[in-house]
C-alpha positions as CSV (number, residue, x, y, z in Angstrom):
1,X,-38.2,24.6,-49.7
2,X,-37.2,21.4,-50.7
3,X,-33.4,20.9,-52.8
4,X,-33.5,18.9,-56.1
5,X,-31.5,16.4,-56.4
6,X,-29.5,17.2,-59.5
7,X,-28.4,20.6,-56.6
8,X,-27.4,18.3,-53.8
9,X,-23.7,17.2,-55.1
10,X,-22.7,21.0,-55.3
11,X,-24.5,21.5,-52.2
12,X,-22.0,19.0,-50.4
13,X,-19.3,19.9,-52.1
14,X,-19.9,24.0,-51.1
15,X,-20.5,22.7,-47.0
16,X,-16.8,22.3,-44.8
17,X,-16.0,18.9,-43.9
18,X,-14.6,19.5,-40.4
19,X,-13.0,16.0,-39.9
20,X,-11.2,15.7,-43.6
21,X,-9.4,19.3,-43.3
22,X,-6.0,18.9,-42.3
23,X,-4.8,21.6,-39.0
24,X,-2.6,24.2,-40.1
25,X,1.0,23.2,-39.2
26,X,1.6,26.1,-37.0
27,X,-1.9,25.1,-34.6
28,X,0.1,22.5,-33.3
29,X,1.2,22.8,-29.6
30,X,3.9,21.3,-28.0
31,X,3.5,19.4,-24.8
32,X,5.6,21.1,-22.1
33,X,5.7,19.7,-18.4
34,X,4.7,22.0,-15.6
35,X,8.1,23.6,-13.7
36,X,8.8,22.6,-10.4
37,X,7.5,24.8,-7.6
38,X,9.7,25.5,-4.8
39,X,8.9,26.7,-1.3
40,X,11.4,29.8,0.2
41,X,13.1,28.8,3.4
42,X,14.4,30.8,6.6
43,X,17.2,33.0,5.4
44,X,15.6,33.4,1.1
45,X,16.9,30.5,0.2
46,X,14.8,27.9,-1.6
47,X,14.2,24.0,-1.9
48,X,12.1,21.5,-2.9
49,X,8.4,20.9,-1.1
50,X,9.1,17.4,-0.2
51,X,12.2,17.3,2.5
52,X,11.0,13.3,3.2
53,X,13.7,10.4,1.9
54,X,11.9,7.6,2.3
55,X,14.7,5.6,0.3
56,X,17.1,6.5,3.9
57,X,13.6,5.7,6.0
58,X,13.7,2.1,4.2
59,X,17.5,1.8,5.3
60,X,16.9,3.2,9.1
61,X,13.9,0.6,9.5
62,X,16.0,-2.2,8.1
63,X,18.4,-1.7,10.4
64,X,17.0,-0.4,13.3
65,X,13.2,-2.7,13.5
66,X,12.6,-5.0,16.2
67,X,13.0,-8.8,15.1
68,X,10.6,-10.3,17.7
69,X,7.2,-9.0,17.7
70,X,4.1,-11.0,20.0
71,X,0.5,-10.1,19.9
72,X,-2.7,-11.7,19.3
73,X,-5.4,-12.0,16.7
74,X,-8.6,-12.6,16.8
75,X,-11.4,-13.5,13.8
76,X,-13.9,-11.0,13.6
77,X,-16.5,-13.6,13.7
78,X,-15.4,-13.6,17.3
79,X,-13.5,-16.3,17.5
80,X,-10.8,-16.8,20.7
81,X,-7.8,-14.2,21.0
82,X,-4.5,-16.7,19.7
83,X,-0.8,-15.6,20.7
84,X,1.4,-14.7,18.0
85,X,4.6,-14.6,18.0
86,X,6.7,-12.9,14.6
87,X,10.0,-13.3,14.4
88,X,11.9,-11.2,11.4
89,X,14.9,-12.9,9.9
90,X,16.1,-10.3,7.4
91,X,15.0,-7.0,6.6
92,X,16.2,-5.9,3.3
93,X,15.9,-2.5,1.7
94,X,15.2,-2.1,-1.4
95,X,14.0,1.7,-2.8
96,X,11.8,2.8,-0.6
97,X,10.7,-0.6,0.1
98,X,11.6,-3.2,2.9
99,X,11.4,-6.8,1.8
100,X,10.7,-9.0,5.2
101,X,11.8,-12.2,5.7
102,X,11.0,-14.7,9.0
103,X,8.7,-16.9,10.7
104,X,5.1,-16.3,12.5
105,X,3.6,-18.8,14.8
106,X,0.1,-18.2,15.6
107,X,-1.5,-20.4,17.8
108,X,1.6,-22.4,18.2
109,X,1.5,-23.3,14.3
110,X,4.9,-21.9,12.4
111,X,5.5,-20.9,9.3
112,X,7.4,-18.6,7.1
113,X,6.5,-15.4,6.5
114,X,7.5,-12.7,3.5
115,X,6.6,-9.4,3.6
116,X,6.7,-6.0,2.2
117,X,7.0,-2.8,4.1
118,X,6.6,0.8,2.6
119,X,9.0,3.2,4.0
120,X,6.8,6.5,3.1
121,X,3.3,5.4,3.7
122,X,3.7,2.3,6.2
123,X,1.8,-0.2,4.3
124,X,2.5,-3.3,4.8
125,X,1.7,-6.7,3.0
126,X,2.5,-10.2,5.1
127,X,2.1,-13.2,3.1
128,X,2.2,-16.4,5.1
129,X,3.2,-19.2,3.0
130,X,2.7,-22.1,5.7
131,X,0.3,-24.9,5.7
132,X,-1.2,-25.2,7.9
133,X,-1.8,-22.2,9.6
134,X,-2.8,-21.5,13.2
135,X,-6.1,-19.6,14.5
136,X,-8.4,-20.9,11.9
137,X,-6.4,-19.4,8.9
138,X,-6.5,-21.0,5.6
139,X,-3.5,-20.3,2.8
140,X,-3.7,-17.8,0.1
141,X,-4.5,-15.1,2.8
142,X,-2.3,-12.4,3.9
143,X,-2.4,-9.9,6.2
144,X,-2.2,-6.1,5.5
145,X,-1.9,-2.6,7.3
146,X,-1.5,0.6,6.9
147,X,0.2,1.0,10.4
148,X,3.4,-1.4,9.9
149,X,3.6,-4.2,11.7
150,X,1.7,-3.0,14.8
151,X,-1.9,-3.1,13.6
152,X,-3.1,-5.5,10.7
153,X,-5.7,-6.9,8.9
154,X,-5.9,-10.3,7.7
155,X,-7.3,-10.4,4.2
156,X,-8.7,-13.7,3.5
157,X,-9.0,-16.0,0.5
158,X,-12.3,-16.8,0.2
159,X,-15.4,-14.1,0.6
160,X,-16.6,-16.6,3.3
161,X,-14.2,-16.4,5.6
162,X,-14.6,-13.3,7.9
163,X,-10.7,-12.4,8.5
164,X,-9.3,-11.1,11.7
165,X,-7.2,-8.6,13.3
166,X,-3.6,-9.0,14.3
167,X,-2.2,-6.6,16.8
168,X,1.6,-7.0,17.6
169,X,4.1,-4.8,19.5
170,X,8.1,-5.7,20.1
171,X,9.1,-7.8,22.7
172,X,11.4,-5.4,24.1
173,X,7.8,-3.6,25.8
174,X,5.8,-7.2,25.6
175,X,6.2,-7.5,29.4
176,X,3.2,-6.1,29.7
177,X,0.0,-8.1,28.2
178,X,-1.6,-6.8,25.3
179,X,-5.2,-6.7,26.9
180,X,-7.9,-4.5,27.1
181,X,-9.2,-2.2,24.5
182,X,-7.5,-2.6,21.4
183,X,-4.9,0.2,19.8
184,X,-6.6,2.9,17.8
185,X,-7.0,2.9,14.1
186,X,-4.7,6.1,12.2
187,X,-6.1,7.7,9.6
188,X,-4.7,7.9,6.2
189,X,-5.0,11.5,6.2
């Protein structure tokens, strides 16, 4: 049955308007943050679930890491394995972070290197900020790993340029030659 018009104000003005009715004062809930869960140890007593510092893992790397590290890389458009040589000036903590500070020379081309290294996940970002750069590199790259210094990945700056795969360990154990199959890759997980 169809509503005359003259009927159709009243018939609005009877019907709830959801969106213009104000929320009863007491409907309102507070936002409360969840309590912190803790995990009962030998003997009842109880702590937190996290027992890692890395801000104390950021201050043992500083001080204890290698400063020379040699290696290779290699493109992965199969270009020839270069020698690299990293040499690590300063190693500064800083949070959980460790800024780096040094040199790389890969293919017998030097140049300085910063770098940060993640104390509680071991990522690492290498920036070289040489020009030029040995094996084939072009500036604006960096390399980057989720294993530290030992195993990297060199990010390139262009989408045409393939990157590579640097692989270093301290020279302390470099007196053997880093040859054959290469480390394996650790999972994030």
């Amino acid at each position: 049955m169809p509503v005359p018009l003259a009927a159709l104000p009243l018939l609005i003005a009877a019907s709830p308007v959801l969106a213009a009715s104000p929320l009863p004062a007491d409907g309102f809930v507070p936002f409360t943050a969840p309590m912190i869960q803790a995990v009962d140890q030998d003997g009842g007593a109880s702590g937190e679930v996290e027992t890692f510092d890395p801000i104390a893992r950021a201050r043992l790397i500083a001080e204890q890491m290698p400063r020379r590290w040699s290696g290779r890389y290699q493109s992965f458009s199969g270009g020839p394995v270069v020698p690299v040589q990293l040499r690590i000036d300063g190693a500064t903590p800083m949070g959980q972070m460790v800024d780096l500070r040094g040199a790389i020379a890969i293919g017998g081309v030097e140049s300085p290197v910063q770098g940060n290294l993640n104390a509680k996940s071991d990522q690492l970002d290498l920036l070289l900020l040489g020009d030029p750069l040995g094996g084939a590199l072009e500036p604006g790259g960096a390399f980057q790993s989720v294993q530290g210094l030992s195993l990297s990945g060199w990010r390139a700056p262009r989408l045409t340029t393939p990157g590579g795969r640097l692989q270093l360990i301290p020279e302390t154990t470099a007196a053997r030659p880093v040859t054959g199959d290469p480390a394996p890759v650790r999972g994030l997980w």
